[in-house]
C-alpha positions as CSV (number, residue, x, y, z in Angstrom):
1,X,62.3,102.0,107.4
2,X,64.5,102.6,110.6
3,X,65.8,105.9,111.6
4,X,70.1,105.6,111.5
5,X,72.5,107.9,112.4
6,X,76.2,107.2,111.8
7,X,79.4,108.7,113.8
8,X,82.3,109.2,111.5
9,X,82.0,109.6,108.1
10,X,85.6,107.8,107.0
11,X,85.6,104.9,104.3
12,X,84.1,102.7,106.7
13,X,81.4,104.8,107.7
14,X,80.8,106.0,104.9
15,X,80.0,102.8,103.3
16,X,77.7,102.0,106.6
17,X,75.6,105.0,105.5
18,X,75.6,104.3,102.0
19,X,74.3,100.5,102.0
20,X,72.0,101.4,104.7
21,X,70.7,104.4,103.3
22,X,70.4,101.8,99.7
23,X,68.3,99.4,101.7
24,X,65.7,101.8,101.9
25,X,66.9,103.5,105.6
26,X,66.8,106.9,106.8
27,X,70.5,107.8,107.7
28,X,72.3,110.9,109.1
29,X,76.0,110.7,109.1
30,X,77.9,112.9,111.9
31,X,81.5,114.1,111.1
32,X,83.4,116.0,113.4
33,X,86.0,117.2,110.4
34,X,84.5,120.2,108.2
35,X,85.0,117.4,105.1
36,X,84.2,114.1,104.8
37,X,86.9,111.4,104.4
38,X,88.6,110.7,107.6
39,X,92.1,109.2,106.4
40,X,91.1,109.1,102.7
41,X,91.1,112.8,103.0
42,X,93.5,114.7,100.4
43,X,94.5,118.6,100.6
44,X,97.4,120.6,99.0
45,X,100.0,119.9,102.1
46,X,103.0,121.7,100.9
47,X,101.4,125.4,99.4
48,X,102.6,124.1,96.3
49,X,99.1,123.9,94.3
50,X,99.1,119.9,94.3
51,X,96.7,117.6,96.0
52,X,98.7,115.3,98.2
53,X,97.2,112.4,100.2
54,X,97.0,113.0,103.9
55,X,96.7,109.8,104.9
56,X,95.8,106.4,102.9
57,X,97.5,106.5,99.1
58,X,97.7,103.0,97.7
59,X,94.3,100.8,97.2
60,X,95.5,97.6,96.0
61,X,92.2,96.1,98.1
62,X,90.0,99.1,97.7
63,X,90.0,99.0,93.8
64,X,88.4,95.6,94.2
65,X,86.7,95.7,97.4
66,X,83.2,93.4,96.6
67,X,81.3,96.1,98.6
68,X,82.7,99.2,96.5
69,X,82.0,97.4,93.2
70,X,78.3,96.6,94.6
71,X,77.5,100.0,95.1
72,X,79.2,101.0,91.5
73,X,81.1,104.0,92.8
74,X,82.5,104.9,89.5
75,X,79.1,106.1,88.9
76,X,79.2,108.5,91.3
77,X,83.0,109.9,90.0
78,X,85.8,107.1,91.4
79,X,88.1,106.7,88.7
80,X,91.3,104.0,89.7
81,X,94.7,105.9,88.0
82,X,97.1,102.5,87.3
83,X,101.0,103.4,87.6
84,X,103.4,101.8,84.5
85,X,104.8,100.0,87.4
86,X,102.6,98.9,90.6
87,X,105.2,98.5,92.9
88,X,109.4,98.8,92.9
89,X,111.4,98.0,95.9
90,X,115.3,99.4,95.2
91,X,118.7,97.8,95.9
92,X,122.2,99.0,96.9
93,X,124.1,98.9,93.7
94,X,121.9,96.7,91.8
95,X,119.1,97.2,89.8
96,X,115.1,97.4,91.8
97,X,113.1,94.2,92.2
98,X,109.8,95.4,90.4
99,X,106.3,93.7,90.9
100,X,104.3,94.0,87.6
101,X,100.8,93.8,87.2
102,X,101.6,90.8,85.3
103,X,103.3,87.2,87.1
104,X,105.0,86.0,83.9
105,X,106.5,89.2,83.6
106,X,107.6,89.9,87.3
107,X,109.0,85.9,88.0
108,X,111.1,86.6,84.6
109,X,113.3,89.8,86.2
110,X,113.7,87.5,89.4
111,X,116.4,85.3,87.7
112,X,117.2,82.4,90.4
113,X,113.7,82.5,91.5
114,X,111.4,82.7,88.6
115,X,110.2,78.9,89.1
116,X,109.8,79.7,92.9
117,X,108.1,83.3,92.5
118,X,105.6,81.6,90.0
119,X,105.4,78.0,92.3
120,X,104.3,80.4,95.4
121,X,102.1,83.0,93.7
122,X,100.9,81.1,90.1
123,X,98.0,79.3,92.2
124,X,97.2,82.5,93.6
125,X,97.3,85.3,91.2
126,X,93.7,83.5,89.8
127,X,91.9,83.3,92.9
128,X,92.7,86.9,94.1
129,X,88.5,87.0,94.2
130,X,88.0,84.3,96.4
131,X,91.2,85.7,98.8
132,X,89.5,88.7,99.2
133,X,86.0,87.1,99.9
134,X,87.6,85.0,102.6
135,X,90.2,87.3,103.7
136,X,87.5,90.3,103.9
137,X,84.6,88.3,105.4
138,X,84.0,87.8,109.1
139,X,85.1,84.8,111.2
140,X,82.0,83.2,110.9
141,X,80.5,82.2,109.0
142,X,82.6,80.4,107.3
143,X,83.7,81.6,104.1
144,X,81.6,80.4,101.3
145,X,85.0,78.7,99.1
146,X,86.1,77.4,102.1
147,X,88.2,74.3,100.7
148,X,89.4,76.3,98.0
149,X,90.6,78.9,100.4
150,X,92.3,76.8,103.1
151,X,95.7,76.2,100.8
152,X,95.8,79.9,101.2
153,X,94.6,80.7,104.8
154,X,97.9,78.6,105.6
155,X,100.2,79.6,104.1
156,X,98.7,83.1,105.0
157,X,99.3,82.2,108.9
158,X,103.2,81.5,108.6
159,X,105.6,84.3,109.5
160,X,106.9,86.3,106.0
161,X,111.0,85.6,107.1
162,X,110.0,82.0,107.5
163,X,108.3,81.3,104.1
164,X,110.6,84.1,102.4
165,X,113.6,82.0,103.4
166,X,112.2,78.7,102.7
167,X,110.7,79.3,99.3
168,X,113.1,82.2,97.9
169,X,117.1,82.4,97.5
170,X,118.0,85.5,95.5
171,X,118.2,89.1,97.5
172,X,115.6,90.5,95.0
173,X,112.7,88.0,95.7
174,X,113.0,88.2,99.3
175,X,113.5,92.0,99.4
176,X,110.2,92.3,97.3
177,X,108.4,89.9,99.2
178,X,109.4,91.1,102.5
179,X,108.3,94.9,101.8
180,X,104.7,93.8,101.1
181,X,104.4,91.9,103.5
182,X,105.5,94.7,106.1
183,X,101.9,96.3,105.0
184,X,101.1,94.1,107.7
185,X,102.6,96.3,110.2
186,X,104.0,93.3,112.0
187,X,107.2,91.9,112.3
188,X,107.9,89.4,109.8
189,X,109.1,87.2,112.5
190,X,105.4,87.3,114.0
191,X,102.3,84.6,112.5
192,X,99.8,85.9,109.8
193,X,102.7,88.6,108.6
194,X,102.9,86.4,105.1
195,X,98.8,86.6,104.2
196,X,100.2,90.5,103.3
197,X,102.8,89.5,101.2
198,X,100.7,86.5,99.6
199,X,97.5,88.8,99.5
200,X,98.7,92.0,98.1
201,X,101.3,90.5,96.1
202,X,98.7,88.3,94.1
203,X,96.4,91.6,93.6
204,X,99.2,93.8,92.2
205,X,100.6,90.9,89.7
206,X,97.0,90.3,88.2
207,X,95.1,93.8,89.2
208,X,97.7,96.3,90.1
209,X,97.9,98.9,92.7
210,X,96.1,101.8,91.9
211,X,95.4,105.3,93.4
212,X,92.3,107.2,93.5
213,X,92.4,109.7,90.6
214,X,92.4,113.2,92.0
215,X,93.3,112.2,95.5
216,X,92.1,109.7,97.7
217,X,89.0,112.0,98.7
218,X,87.2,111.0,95.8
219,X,86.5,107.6,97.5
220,X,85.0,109.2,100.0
221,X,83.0,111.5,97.8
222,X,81.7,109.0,95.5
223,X,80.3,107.4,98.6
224,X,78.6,110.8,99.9
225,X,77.0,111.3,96.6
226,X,75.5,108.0,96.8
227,X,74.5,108.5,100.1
228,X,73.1,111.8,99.4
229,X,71.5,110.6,96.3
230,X,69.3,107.8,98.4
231,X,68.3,110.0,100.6
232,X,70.7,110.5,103.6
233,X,72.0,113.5,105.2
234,X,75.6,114.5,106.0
235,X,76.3,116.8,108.4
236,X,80.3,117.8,108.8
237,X,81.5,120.0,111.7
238,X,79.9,118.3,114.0
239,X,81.2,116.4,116.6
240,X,79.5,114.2,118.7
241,X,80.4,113.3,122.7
242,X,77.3,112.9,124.0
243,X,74.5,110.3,122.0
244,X,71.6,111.9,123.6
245,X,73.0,114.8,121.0
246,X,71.9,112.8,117.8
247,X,68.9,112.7,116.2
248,X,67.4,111.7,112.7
249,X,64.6,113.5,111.4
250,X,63.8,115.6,114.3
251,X,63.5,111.9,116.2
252,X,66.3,109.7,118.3
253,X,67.6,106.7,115.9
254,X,66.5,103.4,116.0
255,X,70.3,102.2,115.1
256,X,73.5,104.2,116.3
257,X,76.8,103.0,114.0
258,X,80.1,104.5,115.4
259,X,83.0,104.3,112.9
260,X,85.0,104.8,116.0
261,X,87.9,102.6,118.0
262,X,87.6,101.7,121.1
263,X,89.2,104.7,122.8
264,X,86.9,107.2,121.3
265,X,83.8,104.5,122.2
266,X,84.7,104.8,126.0
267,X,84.6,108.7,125.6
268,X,81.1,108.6,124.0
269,X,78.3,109.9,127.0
270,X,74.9,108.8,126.8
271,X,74.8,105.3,127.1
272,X,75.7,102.6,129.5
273,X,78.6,100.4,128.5
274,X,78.6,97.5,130.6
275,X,81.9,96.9,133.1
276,X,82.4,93.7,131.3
277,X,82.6,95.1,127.8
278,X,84.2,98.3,128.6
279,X,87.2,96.2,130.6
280,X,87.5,94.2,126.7
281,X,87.9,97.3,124.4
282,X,90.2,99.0,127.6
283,X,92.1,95.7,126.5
284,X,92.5,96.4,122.9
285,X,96.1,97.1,121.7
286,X,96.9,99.9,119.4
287,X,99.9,99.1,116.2
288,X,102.9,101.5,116.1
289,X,102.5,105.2,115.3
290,X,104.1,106.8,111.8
291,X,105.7,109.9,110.8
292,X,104.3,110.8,107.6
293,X,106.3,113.6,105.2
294,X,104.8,114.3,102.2
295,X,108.0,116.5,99.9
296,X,106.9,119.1,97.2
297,X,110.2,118.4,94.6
298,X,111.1,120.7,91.6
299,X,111.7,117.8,89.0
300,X,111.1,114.0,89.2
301,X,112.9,112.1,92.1
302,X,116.6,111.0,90.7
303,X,116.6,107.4,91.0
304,X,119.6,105.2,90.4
305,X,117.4,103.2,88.6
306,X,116.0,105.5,86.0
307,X,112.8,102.6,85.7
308,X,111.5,103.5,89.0
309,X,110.1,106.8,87.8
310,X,107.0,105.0,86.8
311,X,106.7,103.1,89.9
312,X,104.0,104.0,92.0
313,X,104.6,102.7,95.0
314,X,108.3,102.5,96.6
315,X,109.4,100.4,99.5
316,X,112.4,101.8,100.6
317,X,114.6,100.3,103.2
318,X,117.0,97.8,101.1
319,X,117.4,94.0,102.1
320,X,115.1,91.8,103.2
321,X,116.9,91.3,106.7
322,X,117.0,95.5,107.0
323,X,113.6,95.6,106.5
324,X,112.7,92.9,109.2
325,X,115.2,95.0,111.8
326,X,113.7,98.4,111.2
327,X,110.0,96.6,111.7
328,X,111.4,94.7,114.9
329,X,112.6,98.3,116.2
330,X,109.6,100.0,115.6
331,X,107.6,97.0,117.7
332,X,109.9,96.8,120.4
333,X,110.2,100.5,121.8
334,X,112.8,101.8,119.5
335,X,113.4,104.4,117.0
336,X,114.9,102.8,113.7
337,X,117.6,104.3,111.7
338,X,117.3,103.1,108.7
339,X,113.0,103.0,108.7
340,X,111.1,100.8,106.2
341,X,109.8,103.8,104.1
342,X,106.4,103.2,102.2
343,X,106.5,105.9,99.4
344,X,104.1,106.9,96.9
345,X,104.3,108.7,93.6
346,X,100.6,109.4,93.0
347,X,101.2,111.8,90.4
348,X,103.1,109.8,88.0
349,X,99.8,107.6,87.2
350,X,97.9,111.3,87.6
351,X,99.1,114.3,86.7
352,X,96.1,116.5,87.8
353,X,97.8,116.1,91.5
354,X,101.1,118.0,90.4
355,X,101.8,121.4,92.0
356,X,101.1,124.3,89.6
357,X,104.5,124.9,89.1
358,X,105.0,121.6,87.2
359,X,107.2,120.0,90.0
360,X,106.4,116.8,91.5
361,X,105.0,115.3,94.8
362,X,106.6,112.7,96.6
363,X,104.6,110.9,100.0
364,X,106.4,109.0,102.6
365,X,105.5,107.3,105.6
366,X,107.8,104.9,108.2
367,X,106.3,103.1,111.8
368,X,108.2,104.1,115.3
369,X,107.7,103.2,118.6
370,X,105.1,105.6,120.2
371,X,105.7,103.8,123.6
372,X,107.7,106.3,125.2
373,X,106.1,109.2,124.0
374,X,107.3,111.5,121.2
375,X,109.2,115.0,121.8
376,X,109.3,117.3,118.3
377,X,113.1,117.0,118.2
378,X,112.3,113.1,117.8
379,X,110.2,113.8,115.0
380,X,112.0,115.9,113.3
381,X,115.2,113.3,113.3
382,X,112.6,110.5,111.9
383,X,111.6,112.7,109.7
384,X,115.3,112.9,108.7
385,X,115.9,109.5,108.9
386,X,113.0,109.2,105.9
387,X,114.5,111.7,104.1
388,X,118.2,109.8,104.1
389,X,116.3,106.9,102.8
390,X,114.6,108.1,99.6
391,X,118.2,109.6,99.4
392,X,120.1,106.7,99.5
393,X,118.3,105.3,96.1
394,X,117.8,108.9,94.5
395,X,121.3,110.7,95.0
396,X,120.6,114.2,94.8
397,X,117.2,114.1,95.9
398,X,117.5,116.9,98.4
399,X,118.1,119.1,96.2
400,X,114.8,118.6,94.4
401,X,112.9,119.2,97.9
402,X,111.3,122.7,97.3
403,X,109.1,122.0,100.6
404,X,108.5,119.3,103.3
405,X,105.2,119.0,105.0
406,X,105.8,116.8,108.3
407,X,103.0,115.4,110.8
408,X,104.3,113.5,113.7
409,X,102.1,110.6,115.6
410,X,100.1,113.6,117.5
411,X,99.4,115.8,114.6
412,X,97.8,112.7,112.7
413,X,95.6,112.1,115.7
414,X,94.7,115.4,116.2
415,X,93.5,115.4,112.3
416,X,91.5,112.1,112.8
417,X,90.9,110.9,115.7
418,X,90.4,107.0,114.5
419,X,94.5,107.2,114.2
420,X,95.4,106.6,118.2
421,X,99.0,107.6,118.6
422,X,99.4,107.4,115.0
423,X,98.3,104.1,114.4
424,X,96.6,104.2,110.7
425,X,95.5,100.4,110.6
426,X,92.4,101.0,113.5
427,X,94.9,99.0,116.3
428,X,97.2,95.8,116.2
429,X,96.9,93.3,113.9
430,X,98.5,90.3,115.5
431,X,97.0,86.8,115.3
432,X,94.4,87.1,118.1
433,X,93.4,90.7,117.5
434,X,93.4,90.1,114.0
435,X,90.9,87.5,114.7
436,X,88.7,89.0,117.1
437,X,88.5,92.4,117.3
438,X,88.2,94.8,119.2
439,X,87.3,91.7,121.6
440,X,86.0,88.2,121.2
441,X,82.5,87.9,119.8
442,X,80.4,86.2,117.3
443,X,79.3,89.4,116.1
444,X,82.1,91.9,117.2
445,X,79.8,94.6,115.0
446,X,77.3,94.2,117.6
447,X,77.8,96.2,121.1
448,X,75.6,95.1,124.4
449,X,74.2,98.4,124.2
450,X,70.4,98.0,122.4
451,X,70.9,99.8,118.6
452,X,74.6,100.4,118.5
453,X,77.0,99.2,116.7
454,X,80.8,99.3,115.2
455,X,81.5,99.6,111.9
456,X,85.2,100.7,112.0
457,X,88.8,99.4,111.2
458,X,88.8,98.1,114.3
459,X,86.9,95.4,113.9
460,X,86.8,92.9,110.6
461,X,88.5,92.7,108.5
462,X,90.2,95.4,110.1
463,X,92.4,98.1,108.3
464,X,93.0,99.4,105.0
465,X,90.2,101.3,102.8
466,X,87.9,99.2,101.3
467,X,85.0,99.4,103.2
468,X,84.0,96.4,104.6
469,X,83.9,96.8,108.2
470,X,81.8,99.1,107.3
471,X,79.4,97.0,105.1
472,X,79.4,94.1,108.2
473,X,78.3,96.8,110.8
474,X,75.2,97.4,108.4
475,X,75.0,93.7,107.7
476,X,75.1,93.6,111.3
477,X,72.5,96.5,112.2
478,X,70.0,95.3,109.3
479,X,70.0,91.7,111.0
480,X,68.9,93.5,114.6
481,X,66.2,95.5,112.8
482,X,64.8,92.3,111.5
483,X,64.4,90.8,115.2
């Protein structure tokens, strides 16, 4: 049995701890925050009574993450609340394109491209276990259904306007297509920006996309009661700078995991990072920043399209060529006025999250340039701009909004300190970085310092909560142990 300790007790860490801590290890888990969670942690933003999501909301890849089903979380109180609709992308004038957790069903409201919505995603939609296995595992080795995953892995690598326009005609597929594949927080003009759209689109159609029922801290709480139960220790309000600080037992660990990015890894004291290393993760690029407003509403949002009140999740930003030119102006130093808007309606799959006086929650995000740096007037006219969009397919909507609860790029990094300039994917996720990061190894979980090691978003498979950077950091750790 090795003494671990574990920085940062977010998803990823959290998972660290918990399949260390199952393999029979002695862990501690530091967290700076007075509550577990990192960005999975939920709170009532607007005074309102209701439990809104602070950061992560949606968990189309968490709900069937292979390392969260190993360790049985809905033992230890996870419970996946499932929306009447997974996902609904509104039009101008026209009724929503809706994804359905069901193919037949979506293809059949996509008139000209039924045959083509069911040709691109009808392989797919059965195999979503063997995607996530490949798409979730590190570079090497290779995955285990490597044949049957290559048909995939290509078509993965193309950009999302190139395949949306050679295998879609109609406004509504490409629309649909194009805002899932903007969860890549690329471009869609830029390579690997269709494995999104192909990924999570063939998740939602056979397994939907659920929430976290009672807020997304109970993903990290089932993982602390595990943790807890095999014998680890959490210890919150505690931050650490300096790992001559941590100990396990009374002892220093044998195994240090830091559910950290690179910028927080070059501000750790105690060690020596060699020059070579430390001038790789000075290299590592960091993705856009958001603005994220989360709207306390008196009544249900007043869509045009009265089906979207049981969507879950929104994408709100029109046509398939306005979303590709508010993603190109958050890449390229601007500030878009018409942003893609993710949005969320968490408590119409769960109604324990509605504020106590029976109104509704609405959350919002959108991606702008950070480059220049961010002044609170800037803000506040993003945060604007958001609000004009969820108007523009709810008329009226403004005069649901009973209170707004805003937090810029610099008040999300100041609540976790994982999300550099805003960033809530752990740094870029462009084809090379995507690849190898945060630099290029053939074990990026293992650092050149003797007995530490990453486990964050920022390296494989990189962002989004389901755990498994953190469960390839243990991998990772446990292999060390061995000799």
């Amino acid at each position: 049995m090795a003494r671990i300790s574990v920085v940062g007790a977010g998803p990823n860490g959290l998972t660290a701890a918990a399949v260390l801590a199952v393999a029979g290890h002695e862990v501690t888990v530091f967290e700076a925050a007075e509550e577990i969670g990192g960005a999975t942690r939920s709170a009532d933003l607007t005074g309102g009574g209701g439990i809104s999501d602070i950061g992560s909301a949606v968990h189309p890849i968490g709900a069937q993450s292979p390392v969260f089903k190993a360790l049985e979380l809905e033992r230890y109180g996870l419970e996946w609340a499932h929306p009447e609709i997974p996902l609904a992308h509104p039009l101008d004038g026209r009724p929503a394109a809706l994804m359905h957790a069901d193919l037949a069903t979506t293809a059949a409201e996509l008139d000209v491209d039924e045959r083509a919505w069911k040709a691109l995603y009808g392989p797919l939609v059965p195999e979503t276990q063997t995607m996530l296995e490949s798409l979730l595992s590190p570079l090497l080795p290779l995955p285990k259904h490597l044949m049957r995953s290559l048909g995939f892995l290509g078509l993965s690598g193309l950009p999302a306007a190139a395949l949306q326009a050679s295998a879609l005609r109609g406004e509504d597929a490409r629309a649909l297509f194009a805002g899932i594949a903007l969860h890549s927080a690329l471009p869609l003009e830029r390579l690997i920006s269709s494995g999104f759209g192909i990924v999570l689109g063939a998740i939602g159609q056979r397994h939907g996309w659920p929430f976290a029922r009672g807020g997304s801290q109970a993903i990290a709480r089932a993982l602390g009661r595990l943790i807890e139960e095999h014998g680890g220790t959490i210890r919150t309000g505690h931050r650490i700078t300096d790992l001559r600080e941590v100990t396990v037992g009374g002892e220093r660990p044998d195994v240090t995991m830091l559910s950290l990015t690179p910028a927080q890894l070059l501000r750790l004291e105690g060690f020596d990072v060699p020059e070579g290393y430390r001038r790789r993760l000075a290299r590592f690029r960091y993705g856009p920043g958001v603005v994220r407003v989360e709207f306390e509403l008196s009544e249900p949002v007043p869509w045009s399209d009265p089906r979207l009140a049981g969507a879950g999740t929104l994408h709100l930003c029109g046509t398939a060529a306005e979303c590709a030119a508010a993603e190109r102006a958050a890449h390229s130093g601007g500030i878009p006025e018409r942003p893609f808007v993710l949005a969320a309606q968490q408590d119409a799959a769960d109604a324990s999250r509605r504020p106590s006086s029976g109104g509704r929650l609405l959350w919002t995000y959108a991606r702008l340039s950070t480059a220049s740096g961010l002044g609170p007037e800037v803000e506040t006219a993003f945060a604007g701009a958001i609000e004009d969009q969820v108007e523009r397919f709810a008329p009226g909507f403004r005069d649901t909004v009973v209170a707004r609860h805003v937090m810029g790029p610099a008040a999300l990094e100041a609540f976790d300190a994982n999300l550099v300039g805003g960033d809530i994917i752990g740094g870029a996720m462009g084809l090379r970085q995507q690849l190898f990061r945060p630099v290029a190894s053939l074990d990026p979980y293992r650092t050149p310092m003797p007995g530490v090691f990453l486990c964050s978003s920022s390296v494989p498979p990189g962002g989004a909560v389901h755990g498994m950077p953190g469960l390839h950091g243990a991998a990772s750790a446990m292999r060390w142990l061995e000799g």
